[in-house]
N, C-alpha and C positions, 0 to 999 in steps of 0.2 A: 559204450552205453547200449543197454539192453532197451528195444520200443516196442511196444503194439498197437496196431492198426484197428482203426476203427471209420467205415467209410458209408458215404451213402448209396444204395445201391441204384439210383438213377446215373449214376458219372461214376461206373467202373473203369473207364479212361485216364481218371483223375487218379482214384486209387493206384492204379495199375502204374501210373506217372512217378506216384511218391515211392513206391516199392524200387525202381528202377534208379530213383535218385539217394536213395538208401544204402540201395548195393553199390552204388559209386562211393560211399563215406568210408576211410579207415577206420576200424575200433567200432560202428557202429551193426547191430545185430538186429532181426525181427523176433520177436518170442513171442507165447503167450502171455496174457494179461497178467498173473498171477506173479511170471518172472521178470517181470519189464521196469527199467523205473522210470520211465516216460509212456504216457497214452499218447499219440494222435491222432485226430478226430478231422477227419477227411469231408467235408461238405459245407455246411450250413449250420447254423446257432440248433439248430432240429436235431443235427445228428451228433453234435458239443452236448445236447441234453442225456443225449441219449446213452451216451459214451459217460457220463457224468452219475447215471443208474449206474452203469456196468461199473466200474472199478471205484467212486464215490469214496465208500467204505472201505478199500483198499491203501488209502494213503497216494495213491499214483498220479501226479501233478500232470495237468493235459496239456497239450501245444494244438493249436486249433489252426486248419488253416481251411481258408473260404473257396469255396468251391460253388458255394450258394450265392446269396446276393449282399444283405443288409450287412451281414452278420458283425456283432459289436461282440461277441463269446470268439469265432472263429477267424483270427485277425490275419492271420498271413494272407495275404491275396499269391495269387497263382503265380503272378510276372515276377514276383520275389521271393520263390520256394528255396530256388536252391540255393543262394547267401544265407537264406535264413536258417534251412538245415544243417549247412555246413557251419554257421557261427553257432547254434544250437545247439549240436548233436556232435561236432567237433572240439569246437573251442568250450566249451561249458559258458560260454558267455549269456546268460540269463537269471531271470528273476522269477520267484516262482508266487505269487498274490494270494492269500489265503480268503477264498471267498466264505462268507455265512450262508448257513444253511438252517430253511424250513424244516422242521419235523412236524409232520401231522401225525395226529390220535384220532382215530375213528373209533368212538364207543361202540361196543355190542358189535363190530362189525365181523361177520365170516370169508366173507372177501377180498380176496386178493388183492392188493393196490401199492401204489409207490408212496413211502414215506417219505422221502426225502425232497425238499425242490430248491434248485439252485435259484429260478427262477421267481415263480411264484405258486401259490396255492388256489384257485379260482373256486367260487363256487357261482354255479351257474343255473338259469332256467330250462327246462323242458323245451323243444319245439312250439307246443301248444300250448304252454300256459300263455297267462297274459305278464305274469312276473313272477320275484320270490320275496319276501320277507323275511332279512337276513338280521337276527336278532346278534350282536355282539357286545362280550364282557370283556373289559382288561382287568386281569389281575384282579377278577373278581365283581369290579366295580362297572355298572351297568355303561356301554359305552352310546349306542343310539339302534335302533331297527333301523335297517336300510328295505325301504322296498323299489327293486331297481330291477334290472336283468341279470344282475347277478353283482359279483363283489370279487375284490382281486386282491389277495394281500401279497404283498411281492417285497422281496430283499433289493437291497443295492445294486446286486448284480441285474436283476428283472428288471428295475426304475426302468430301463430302456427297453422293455417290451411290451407286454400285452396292459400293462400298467400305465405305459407313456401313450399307449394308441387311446386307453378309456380317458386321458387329461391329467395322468399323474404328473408330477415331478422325478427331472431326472435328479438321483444318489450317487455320489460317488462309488466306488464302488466295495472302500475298505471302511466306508458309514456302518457305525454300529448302531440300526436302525432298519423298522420296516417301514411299511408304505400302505395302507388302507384305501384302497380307489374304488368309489358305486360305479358299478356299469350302468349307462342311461338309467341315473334316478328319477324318482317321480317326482322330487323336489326340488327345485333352484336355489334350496338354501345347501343341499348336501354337497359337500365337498371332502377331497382327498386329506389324509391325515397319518403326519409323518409320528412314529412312536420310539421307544428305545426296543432297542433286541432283547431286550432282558425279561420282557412283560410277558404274559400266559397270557394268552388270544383264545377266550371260549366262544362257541359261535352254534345258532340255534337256527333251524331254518323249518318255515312254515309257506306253503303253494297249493294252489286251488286242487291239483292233482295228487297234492299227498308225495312225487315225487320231484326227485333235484339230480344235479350233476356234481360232482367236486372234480377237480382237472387238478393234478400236481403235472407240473413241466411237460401239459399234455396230454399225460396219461389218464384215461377222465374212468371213473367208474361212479353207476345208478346207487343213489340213495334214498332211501324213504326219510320223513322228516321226524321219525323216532330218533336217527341217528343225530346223537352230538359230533361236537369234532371241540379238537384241542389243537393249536400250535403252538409251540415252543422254538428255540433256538436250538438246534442240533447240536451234540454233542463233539460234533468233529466237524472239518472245515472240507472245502475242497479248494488244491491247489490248482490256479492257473497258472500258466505258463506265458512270461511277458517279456518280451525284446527288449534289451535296454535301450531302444532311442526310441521307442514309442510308447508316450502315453497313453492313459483313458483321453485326457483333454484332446491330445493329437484323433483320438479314432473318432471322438464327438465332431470337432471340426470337420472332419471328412468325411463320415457317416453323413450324419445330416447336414452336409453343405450349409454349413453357419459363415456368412460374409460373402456367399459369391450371390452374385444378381441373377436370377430366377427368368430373367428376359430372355436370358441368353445363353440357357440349358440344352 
């Protein structure tokens, strides 16, 4: 099997570790991205995103492994690399999970930016504003102004991030379905709203400064509130790469320690 390396450059250690365990594997080779049919994505769910730009569009199913902390996208933890490489990259023992993917349209824009979000779509306030007023249409049909600090529309795979931190709901993760979260609204009646993936999400934004943010997986670039924006469901999927004795449910439970007593952490 032909891999490439994708690592974070805080823990060259770590990278330098998996290369080392690599050239121990029979049949197993480093390539560039283009020639590879496995990514691996060396850190944190940060540099899983990041890895996730780069080859995305490629078709190339990623194997994440933690190097970071939380990480729910980069599952292998370090103490069990090398069983997991050798049943992975030897034995072909794996499953590969076809995540949905955000596609953003920015109108009129000249701007370079990331279409794509595994995660989520953010749109955000300025430093200095006081908030934004985040006008949203489904499928045409007027859905509510949020005026908040901003608005998070995130897929199944995001429910566990920047989503789950504003009070969303976690998604499994092959839900065909997004997730609409206000960031600190200015109302106590506004709450999170699960949709199907199938809907066109137009979205309108007005702030005291005339300027906003839009963040895909991160990646944030300056908008003025002439600009519209459109989400849609990507045309292409991106493959994860999943151990067969571990589920989402397994990574939930251990992620966020669901059942152990908090006393005694």
């Amino acid at each position: 099997m032909n891999v490439s390396l994708f690592g974070n450059n805080t823990r060259p250690e770590v990278l330098e570790q998996v290369r080392q365990l690599i050239g121990q594997l029979s049949g197993v080779e480093i390539v560039q991205p283009e020639e590879s049919d496995m990514a691996l994505s060396v850190g944190g769910d940060g540099t899983f995103l990041r890895t996730a730009a780069r080859v995305g569009e490629l078709g190339i199913p990623i194997l994440g492994i933690n190097a970071g902390h939380l990480g729910f996208l980069a599952d292998v933890p370090l103490n069990e690399l090398q069983e997991a490489l050798r049943v992975i990259l030897v034995e072909g023992n794996y499953t590969v999970q076809h995540r949905r993917l955000l596609q953003l349209d920015i109108h009129d824009c000249i701007q370079k930016y990331q279409r794509y979000a595994l995660n989520e779509v953010s749109i955000l306030k300025r430093d200095q504003s006081s908030m934004v007023s985040v006008s949203v249409w489904i499928d045409g049909t007027f859905l509510n102004q949020y005026d908040a600090d901003g608005l998070v529309i995130a897929t199944p795979t995001g429910s566990t991030a920047y989503a789950m931190s504003a009070g969303g709901p976690i998604l499994e993760p092959l839900s065909q379905c997004w997730v609409i979260v206000p960031i600190a609204p200015h109302s106590l009646t506004t709450r999170p709203l699960v949709i199907r993936d199938s809907c066109k999400i137009d979205i309108e934004v007005s702030s005291r400064n005339n300027i906003y943010l839009v963040s895909v997986d991160g990646q944030t670039v300056h908008l003025t509130t002439q600009s519209r924006l459109t989400l849609v469901k990507a045309d292409h999927t991106l493959g994860v790469v999943r151990r067969p004795d571990r589920t989402f449910f397994d990574t939930l439970r251990n992620k966020l320690m669901w059942g152990r007593d908090g006393r005694y952490l």
